[in-house]
C-alpha positions in Angstrom: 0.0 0.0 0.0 0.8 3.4 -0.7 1.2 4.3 3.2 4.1 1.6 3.3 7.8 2.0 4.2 10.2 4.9 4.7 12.8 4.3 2.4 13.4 8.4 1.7 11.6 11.4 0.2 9.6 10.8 -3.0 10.1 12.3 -6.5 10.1 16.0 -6.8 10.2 16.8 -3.1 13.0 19.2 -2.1 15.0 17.6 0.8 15.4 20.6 3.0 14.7 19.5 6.5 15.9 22.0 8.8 15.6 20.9 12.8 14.5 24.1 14.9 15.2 22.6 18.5 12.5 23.8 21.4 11.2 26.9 18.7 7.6 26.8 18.5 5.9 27.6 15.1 2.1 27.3 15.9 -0.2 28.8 18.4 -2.2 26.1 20.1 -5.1 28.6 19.0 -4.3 27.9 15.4 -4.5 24.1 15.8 -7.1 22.2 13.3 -9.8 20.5 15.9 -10.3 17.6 14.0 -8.9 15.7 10.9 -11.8 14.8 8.4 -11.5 12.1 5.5 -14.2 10.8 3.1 -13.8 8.5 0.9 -16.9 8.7 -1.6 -17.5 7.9 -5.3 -19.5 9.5 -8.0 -20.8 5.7 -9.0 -22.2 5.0 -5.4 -25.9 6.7 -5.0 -25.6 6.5 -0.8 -22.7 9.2 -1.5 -24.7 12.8 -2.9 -25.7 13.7 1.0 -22.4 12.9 2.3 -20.6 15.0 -0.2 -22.9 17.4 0.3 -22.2 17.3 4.1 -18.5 17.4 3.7 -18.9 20.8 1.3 -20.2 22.5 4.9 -17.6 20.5 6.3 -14.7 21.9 4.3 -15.9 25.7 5.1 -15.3 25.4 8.5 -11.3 26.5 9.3 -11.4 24.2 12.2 -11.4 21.2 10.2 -8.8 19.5 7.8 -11.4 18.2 5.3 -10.1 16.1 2.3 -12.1 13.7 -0.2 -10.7 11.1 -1.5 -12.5 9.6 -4.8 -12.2 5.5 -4.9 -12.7 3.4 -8.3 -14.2 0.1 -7.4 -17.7 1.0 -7.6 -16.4 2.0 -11.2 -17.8 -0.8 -12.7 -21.5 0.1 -12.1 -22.0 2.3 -15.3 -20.1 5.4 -14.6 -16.4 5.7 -13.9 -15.1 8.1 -11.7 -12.5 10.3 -13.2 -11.7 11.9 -9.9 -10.7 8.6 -8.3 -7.4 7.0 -7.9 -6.2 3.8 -7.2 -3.9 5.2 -4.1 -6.9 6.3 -2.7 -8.4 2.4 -2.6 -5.7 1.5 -0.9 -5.4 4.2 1.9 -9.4 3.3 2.6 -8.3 -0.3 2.4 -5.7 0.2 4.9 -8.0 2.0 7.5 -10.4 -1.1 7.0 -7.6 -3.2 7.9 -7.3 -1.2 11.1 -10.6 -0.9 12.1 -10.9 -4.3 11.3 -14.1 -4.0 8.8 -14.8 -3.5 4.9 -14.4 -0.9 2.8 -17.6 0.9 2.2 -19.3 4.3 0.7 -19.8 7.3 1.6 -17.4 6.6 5.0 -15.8 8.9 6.7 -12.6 9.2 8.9 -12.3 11.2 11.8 -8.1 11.7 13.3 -6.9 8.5 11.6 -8.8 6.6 14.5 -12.5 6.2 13.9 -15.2 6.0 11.4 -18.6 7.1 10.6 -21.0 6.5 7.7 -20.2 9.7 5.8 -24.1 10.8 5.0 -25.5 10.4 8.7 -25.4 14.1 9.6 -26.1 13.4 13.4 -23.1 11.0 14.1 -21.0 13.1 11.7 -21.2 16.4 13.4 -21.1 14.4 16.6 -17.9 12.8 15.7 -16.6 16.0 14.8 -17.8 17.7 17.7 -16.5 15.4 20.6 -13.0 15.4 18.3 -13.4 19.1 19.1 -13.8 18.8 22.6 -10.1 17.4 22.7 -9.2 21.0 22.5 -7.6 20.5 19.1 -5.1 18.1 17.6 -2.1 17.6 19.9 0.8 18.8 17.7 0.9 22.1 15.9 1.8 22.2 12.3 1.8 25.3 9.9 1.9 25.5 5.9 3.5 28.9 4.5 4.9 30.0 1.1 7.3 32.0 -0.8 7.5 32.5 -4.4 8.7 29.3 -5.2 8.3 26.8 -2.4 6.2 25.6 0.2 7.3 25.3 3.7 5.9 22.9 6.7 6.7 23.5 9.7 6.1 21.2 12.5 6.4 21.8 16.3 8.3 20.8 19.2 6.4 18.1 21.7 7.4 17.8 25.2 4.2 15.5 25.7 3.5 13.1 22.3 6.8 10.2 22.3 7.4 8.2 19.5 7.5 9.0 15.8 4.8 9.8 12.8 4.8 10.2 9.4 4.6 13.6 7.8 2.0 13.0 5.3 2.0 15.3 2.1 -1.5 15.6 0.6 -2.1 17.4 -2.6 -6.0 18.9 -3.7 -8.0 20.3 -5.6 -10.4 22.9 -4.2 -13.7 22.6 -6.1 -14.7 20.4 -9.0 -18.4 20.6 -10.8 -18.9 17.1 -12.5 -21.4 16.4 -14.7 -22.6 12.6 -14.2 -24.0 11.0 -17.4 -24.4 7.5 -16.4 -24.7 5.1 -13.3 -26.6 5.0 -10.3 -26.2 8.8 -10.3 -26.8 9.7 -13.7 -28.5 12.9 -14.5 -26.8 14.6 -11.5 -24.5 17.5 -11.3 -21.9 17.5 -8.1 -20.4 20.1 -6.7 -17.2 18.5 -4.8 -14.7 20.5 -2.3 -11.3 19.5 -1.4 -10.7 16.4 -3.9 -7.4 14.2 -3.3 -5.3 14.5 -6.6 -2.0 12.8 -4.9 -0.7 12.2 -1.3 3.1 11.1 -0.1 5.4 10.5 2.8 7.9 13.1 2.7 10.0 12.6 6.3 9.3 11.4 9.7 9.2 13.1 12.9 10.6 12.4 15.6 9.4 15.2 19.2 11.6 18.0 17.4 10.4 20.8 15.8 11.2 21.0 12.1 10.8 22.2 8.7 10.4 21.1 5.5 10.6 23.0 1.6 8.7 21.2 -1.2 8.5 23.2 -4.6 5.5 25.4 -4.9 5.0 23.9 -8.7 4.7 20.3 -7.5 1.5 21.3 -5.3 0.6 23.9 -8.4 0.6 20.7 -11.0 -1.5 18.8 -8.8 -4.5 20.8 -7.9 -3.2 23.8 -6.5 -3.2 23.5 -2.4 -1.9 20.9 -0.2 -2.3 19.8 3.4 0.0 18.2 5.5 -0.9 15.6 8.2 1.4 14.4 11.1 0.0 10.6 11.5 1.2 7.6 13.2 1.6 4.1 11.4 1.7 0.9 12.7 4.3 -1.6 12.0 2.7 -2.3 8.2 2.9 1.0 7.3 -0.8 1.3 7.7 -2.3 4.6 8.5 -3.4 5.2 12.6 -3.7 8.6 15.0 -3.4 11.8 13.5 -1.0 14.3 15.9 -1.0 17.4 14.1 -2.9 18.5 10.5 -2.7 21.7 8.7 -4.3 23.1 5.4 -3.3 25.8 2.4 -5.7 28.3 1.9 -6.7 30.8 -1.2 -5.0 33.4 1.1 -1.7 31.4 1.8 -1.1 32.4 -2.1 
């Protein structure tokens, strides 16, 4: 799976890692509350209400909110051109965890529980009691200059071990047209669409920083988000420490 292994930075990533001993970089203030992931298809008919959900969802600056599109319900009359085959596997991995099936529309809530994406009630209450954590434990900023993006993670005297710093690239809004399938006739509105995602470093209680360059993010979709989240021994995806999120005005 796509979450497997640390065997160095991927393709295109600019290995700049500079370690900022006890210097912190984020307010707690500015810490996402929760770490939101659906994984939905434009072939499944269960999924319309939960995109919808996740567009209100995406609004919110609290929330790290990212969609990612999966292809095996391609097969029912109408393929999804948003989905990717990397994205099947990180869903597949979380149902290894969870020790369950993969299903549509579900959604992920800080790498360590699940809900059925379209059930408003036990969404926004899965978000909510997320929230009432006081926000995610380890503070993590996305900036920019002219040519590169920098993450920048904090210092923890309190969170021991090591995560992986997850690179996520998206696209902001995509309208879709569906011709065909058990959706067929409908036009989608979808927010925050997973193009590409990568293991770029680990981290290890220091604070750091990382450079990637800006046109690797521009070529696909245009904003990225980072996530700070623990693995287990098969590389499989677990808690989420620390999430942050490009925004129109980080450009």
């Amino acid at each position: 799976m796509n979450e497997r292994g640390n065997r160095g930075l991927a393709p295109g990533i600019l290995a700049a890692f500079v370690f900022l001993g006890s210097v912190a970089v984020t307010n707690a203030a500015d810490k996402p509350r929760a770490v939101i992931e659906l994984f939905t298809s434009q072939g499944c008919n269960s999924c319309p209400p939960a995109d919808a959900l996740f567009r209100d969802l995406a609004e919110r600056d609290d929330v790290v909110a990212l969609a990612y599109h999966i292809d095996y319900w391609d097969y029912l009359g109408w393929k999804d051109a948003l989905a990717t085959s990397e994205n099947t596997n990180r869903q597949q991995a979380y149902a290894e965890v969870f020790g369950g099936s993969v299903y549509t529309p579900q959604l992920v809530i800080d790498g360590s529980g699940h809900v059925v994406g379209s059930e408003r009630d036990k969404v926004e209450a899965a978000v909510s009691k997320a929230a009432l954590r006081g926000g995610l434990s380890v503070g993590v900023d996305i900036s920019s200059t002219p040519s590169s993006v920098l993450i920048s993670i904090d210092k923890s005297e309190t969170v021991s071990g090591a995560a992986n710093i997850v690179l996520i690239y998206f696209q902001p809004e995509r309208v879709v047209e569906i011709e065909r399938g058990q959706n067929a006739g409908r036009q989608m509105d979808y927010r925050n669409i997973v193009t590409s995602f990568q293991t770029v470093g680990m981290w290890h209680g220091d604070a750091m920083r990382i450079e990637i360059p800006k046109n690797e993010m521009e070529k696909k979709g245009g904003r990225c988000a980072v996530l700070l989240q623990r693995v287990d021994a098969d590389g499989r995806p677990g808690e989420i420490l620390g999430a942050a999120k490009s925004t129109e005005a980080d450009w």
